[in-house]
C-alpha positions as CSV (number, residue, x, y, z in Angstrom):
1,X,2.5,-0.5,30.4
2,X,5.1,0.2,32.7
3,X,4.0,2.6,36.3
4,X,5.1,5.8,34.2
5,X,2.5,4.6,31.5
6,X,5.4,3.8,28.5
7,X,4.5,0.6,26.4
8,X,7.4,-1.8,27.1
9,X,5.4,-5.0,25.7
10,X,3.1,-5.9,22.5
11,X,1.4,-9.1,22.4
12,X,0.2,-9.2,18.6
13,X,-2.3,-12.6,18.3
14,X,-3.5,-13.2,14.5
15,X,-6.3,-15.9,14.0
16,X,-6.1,-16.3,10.2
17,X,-6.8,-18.4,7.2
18,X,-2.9,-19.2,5.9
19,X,-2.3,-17.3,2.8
20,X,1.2,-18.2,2.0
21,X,0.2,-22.3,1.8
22,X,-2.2,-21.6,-1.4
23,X,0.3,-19.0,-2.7
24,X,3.8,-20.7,-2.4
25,X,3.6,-24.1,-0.8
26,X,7.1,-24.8,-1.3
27,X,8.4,-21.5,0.5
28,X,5.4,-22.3,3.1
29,X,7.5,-25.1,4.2
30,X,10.8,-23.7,4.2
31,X,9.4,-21.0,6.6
32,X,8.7,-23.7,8.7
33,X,4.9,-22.4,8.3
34,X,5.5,-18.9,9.7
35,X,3.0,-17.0,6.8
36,X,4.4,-14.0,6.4
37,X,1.5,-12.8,4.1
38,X,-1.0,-13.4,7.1
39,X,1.2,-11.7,9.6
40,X,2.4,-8.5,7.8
41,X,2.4,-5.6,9.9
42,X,2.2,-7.7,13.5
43,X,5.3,-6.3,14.4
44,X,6.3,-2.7,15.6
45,X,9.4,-2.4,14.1
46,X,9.9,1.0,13.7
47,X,8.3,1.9,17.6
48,X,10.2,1.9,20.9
49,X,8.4,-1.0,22.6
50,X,11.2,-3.6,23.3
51,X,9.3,-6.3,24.3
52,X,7.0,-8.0,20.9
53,X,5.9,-11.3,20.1
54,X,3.5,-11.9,17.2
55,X,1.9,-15.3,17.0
56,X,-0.5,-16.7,14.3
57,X,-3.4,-19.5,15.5
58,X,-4.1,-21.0,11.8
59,X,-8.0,-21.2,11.1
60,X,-9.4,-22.7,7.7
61,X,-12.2,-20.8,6.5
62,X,-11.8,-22.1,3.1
63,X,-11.9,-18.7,1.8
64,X,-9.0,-18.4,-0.4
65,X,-7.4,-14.7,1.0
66,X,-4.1,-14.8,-1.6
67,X,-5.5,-13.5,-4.3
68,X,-6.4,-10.1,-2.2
69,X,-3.9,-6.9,-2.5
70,X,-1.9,-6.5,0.8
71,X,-3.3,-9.4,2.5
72,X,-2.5,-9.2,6.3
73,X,-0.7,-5.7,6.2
74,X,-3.6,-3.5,5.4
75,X,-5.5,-5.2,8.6
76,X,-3.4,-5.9,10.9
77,X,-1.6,-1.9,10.6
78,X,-5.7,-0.9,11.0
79,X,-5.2,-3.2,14.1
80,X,-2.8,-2.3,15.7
81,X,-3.0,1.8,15.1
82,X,-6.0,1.7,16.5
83,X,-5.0,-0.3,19.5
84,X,-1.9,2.5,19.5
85,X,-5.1,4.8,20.0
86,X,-7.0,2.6,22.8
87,X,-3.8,2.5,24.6
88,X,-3.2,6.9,23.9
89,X,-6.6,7.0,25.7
90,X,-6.0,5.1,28.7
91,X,-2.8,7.3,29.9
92,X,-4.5,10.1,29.2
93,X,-2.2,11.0,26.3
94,X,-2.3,12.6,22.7
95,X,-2.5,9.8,20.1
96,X,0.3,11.8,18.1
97,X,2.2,12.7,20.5
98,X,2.1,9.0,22.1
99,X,3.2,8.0,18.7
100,X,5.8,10.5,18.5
101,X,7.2,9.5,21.7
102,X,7.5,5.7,20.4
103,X,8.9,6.7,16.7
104,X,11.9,8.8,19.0
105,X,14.6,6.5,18.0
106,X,13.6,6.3,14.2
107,X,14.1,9.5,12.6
108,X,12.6,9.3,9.3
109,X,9.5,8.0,10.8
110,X,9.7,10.7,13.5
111,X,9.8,13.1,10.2
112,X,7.2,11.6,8.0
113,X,4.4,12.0,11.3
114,X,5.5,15.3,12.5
115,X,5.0,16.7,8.9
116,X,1.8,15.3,8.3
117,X,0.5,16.8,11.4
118,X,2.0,19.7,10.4
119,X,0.0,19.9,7.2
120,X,-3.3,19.2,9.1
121,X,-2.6,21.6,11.5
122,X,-2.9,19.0,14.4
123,X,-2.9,21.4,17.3
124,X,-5.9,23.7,15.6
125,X,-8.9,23.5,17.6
126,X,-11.8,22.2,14.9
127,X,-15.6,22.8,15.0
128,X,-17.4,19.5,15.1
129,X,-14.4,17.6,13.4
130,X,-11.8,15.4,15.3
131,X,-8.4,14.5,13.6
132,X,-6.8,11.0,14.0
133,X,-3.0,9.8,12.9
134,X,-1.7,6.8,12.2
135,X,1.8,5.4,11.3
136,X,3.0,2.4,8.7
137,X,6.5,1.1,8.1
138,X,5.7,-1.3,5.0
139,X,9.2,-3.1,3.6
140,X,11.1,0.0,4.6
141,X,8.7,2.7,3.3
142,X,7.4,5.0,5.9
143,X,3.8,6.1,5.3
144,X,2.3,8.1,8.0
145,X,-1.7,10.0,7.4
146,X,-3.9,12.2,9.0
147,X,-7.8,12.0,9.0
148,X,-9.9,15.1,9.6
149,X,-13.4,13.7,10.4
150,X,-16.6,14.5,11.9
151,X,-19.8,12.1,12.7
152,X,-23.3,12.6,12.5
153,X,-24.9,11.3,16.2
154,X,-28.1,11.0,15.0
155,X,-27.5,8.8,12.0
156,X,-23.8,7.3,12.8
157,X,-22.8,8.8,9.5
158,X,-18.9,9.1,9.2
159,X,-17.8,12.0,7.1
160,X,-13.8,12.5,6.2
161,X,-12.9,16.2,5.5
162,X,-9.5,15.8,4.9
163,X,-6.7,13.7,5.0
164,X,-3.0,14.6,4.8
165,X,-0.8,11.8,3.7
166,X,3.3,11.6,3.4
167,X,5.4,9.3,2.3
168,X,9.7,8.1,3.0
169,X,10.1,5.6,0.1
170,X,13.8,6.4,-0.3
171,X,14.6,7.3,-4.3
172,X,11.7,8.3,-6.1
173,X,12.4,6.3,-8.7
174,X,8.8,7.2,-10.5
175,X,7.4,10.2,-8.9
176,X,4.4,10.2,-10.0
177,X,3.6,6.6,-9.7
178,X,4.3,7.1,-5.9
179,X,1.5,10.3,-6.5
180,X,-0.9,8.0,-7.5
181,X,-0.1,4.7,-5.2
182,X,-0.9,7.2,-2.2
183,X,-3.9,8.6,-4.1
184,X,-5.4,5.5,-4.4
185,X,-4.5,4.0,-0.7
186,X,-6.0,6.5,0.8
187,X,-8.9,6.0,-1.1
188,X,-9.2,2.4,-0.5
């Protein structure tokens, strides 16, 4: 963080079993052992932080991850949104509107956030329920969701109310496939 609090660097570290090496040894090697499977979503592409650098530290496990839907993506987005939110918190900022300010300079992402807190009514005061956001730019399709959650102190319990999703995939080629492709992320 710079003095005025704006994120000018992102240092993304991934300590992973290579996925890419089981999957396709022979583009493994062309890649020159850069595993793009086990560092999907490392980079911030779509947020205004000019300084990144994602590195992978190979670790074998022995536990054959290629086989598993979305691979490094699906964590490492989890990762670094939440880090996005850690980050919100220590300047003393709204997580969406931290986000919004870093999505500035990418329009359609700026438009697929702002109207899923619009649908969740982000600025509504709730009850015993907090709402957190989060942002994805997967292979050009902008995803971005809003949780409406509360938790039970006592037990830990974590209960989701509501979540509001949207989606920029371009052309909908299949509408309803992209219905249910949504559906089903956000239930996974």
């Amino acid at each position: 963080l710079d003095a005025s609090g704006k994120l000018i660097a992102y240092h993304h570290r991934l300590v992973g079993d290579r996925v890419l090496l089981a999957e396709n040894p022979v583009f493994f090697r062309k890649s020159h052992g850069r595993d793009y499977q086990l560092m999907g979503g490392t980079e911030l592409t779509s947020y205004d932080i000019p300084n990144q650098y994602a590195g992978q530290i190979p670790q074998a496990t022995g536990v054959r991850t290629a086989p598993l839907r979305g691979i490094g993506d699906i964590a490492n987005k989890f990762v670094a949104e939440a880090f996005l939110d850690e980050i919100a918190h220590k300047v003393g900022a709204d997580p969406l509107q931290y986000r919004l300010e870093l999505l500035k300079n990418n329009p359609r992402g700026l438009k697929v956030l702002q109207r899923a807190s619009e649908m969740a009514d982000w600025s509504r005061q709730r009850d015993n329920k907090a709402l957190g956001c989060t942002f994805a730019n997967y292979n050009d399709t902008l995803i971005a969701g809003v949780a409406e959650v509360s938790v039970d102190r006592t037990t830990g319990w974590i209960k989701v109310h509501n979540f509001w999703a949207t989606i920029d995939c371009g052309i909908a080629v299949q509408p309803d496939n992209i219905i249910r492709q949504m559906e089903g992320g956000v239930m996974f």
